[in-house]
C-alpha positions as CSV (number, residue, x, y, z in Angstrom):
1,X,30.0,-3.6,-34.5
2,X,32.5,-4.6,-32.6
3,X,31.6,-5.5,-28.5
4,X,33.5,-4.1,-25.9
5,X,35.7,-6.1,-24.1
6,X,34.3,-8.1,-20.9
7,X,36.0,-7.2,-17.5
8,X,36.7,-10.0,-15.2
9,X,37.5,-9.3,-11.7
10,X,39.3,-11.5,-8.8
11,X,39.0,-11.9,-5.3
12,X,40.7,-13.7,-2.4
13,X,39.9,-13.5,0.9
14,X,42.7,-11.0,2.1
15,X,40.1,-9.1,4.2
16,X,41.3,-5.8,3.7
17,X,39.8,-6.2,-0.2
18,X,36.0,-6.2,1.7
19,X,37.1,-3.9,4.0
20,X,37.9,-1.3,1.9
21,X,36.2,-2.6,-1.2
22,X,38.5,-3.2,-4.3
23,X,39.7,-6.5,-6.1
24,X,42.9,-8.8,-6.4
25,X,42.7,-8.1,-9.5
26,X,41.1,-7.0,-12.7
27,X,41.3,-8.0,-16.1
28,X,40.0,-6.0,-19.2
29,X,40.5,-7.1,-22.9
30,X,44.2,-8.6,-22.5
31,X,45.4,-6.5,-19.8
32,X,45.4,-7.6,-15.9
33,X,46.2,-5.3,-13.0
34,X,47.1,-7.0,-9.6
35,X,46.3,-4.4,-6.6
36,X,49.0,-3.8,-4.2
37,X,49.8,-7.5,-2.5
38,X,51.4,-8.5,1.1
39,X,51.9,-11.7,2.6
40,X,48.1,-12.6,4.0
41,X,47.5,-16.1,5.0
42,X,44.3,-16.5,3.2
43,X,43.2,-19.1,5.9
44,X,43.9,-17.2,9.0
45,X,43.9,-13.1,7.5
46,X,46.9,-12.5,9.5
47,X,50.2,-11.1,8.5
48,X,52.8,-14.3,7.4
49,X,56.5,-13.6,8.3
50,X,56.4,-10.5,10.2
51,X,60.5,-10.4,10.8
52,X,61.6,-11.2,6.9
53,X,60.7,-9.0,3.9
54,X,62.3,-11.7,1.5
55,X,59.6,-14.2,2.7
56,X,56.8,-11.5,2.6
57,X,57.7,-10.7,-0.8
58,X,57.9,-14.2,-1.8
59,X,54.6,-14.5,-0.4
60,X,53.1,-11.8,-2.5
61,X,54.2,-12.8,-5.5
62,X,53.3,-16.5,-5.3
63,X,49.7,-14.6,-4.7
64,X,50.2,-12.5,-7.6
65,X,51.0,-15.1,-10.3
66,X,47.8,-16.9,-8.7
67,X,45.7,-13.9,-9.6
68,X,46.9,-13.5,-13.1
69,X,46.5,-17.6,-13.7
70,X,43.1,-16.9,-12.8
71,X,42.3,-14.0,-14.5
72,X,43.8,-16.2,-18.0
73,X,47.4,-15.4,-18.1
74,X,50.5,-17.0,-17.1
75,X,53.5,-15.5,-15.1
76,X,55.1,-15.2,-18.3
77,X,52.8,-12.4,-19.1
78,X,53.9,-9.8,-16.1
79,X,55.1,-7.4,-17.8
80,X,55.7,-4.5,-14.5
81,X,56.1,-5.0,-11.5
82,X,55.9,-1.7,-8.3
83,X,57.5,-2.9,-5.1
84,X,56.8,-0.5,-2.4
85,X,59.3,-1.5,0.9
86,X,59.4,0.1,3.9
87,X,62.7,0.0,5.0
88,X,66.3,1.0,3.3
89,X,67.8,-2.4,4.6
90,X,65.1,-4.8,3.2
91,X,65.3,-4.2,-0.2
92,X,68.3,-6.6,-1.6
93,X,65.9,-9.1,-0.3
94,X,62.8,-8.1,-1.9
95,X,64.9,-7.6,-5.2
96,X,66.2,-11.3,-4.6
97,X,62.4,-12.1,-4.2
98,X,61.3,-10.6,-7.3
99,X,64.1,-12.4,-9.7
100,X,63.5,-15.3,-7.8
101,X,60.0,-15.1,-8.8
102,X,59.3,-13.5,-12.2
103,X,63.3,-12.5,-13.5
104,X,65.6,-15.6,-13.5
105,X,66.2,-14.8,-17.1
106,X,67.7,-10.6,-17.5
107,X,66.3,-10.7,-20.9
108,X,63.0,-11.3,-20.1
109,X,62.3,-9.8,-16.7
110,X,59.1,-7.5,-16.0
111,X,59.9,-3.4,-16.1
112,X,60.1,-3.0,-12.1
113,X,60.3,-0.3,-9.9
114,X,61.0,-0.1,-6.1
115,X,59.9,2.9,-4.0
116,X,61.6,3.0,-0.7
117,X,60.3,4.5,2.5
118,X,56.4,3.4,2.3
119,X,53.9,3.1,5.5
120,X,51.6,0.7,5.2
121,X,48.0,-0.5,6.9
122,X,49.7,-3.0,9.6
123,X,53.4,-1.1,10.7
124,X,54.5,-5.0,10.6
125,X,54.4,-5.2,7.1
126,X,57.8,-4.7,5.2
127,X,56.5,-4.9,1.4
128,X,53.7,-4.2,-1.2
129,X,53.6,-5.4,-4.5
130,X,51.6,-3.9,-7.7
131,X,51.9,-6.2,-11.3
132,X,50.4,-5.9,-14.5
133,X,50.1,-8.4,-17.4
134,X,49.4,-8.6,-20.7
135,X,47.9,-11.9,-22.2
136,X,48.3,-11.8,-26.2
């Protein structure tokens, strides 16, 4: 009989994850899903950059790849990425940010998606980003 796969769960301390009660991310079998991510200073809980989406997004993805590496996988393994931006004129730099990040190579880039237009918890807040992996 075959056992099910363990879930593994992530947490930093971006304090909106206590406050409303969800993780960084979650890992099942070989697939990870990283919640939606901003530019928290872990140390301080505050907002970092509030005047650049470019650094923001940055930001979220170098917290990102930190929660797949600890969940087991490897940037590599990001296979979609949802960036949701707030504003029309901010997202060539949070599409510089992502291949920056995760798409140097077109060939093997994740499947991404940008939604423009989005609201977020702090109005200062310029981007939100969503990944999944798969570690094979």
């Amino acid at each position: 009989m075959t056992q099910p796969p363990v879930t593994l769960f992530h947490r930093t301390s971006n304090p909106y994850e206590v406050q409303f009660g969800y993780s960084r991310g979650v890992r099942k079998g070989p697939f990870i899903f990283i919640s939606g991510t901003t530019s928290i200073d872990p140390s301080t809980q505050t907002l970092l950059h509030p005047n650049s989406a470019y650094d923001q997004a940055k930001e979220a993805f170098t917290t990102i790849i930190g929660a797949v590496e600890a969940l087991g996988g490897t940037s590599k393994d990001i296979v979609r990425v949802r960036m949701f931006v707030s504003n029309d004129e901010d997202c060539n730099d949070v599409g510089k940010a992502l291949k920056e990040s995760l798409g140097n190579n077109v060939d093997s880039g994740p499947a991404a998606t940008m939604i423009v237009g989005a609201r977020f918890v702090d109005a200062k807040m310029k981007v939100e980003i969503e990944a999944d992996a798969i570690v094979l």
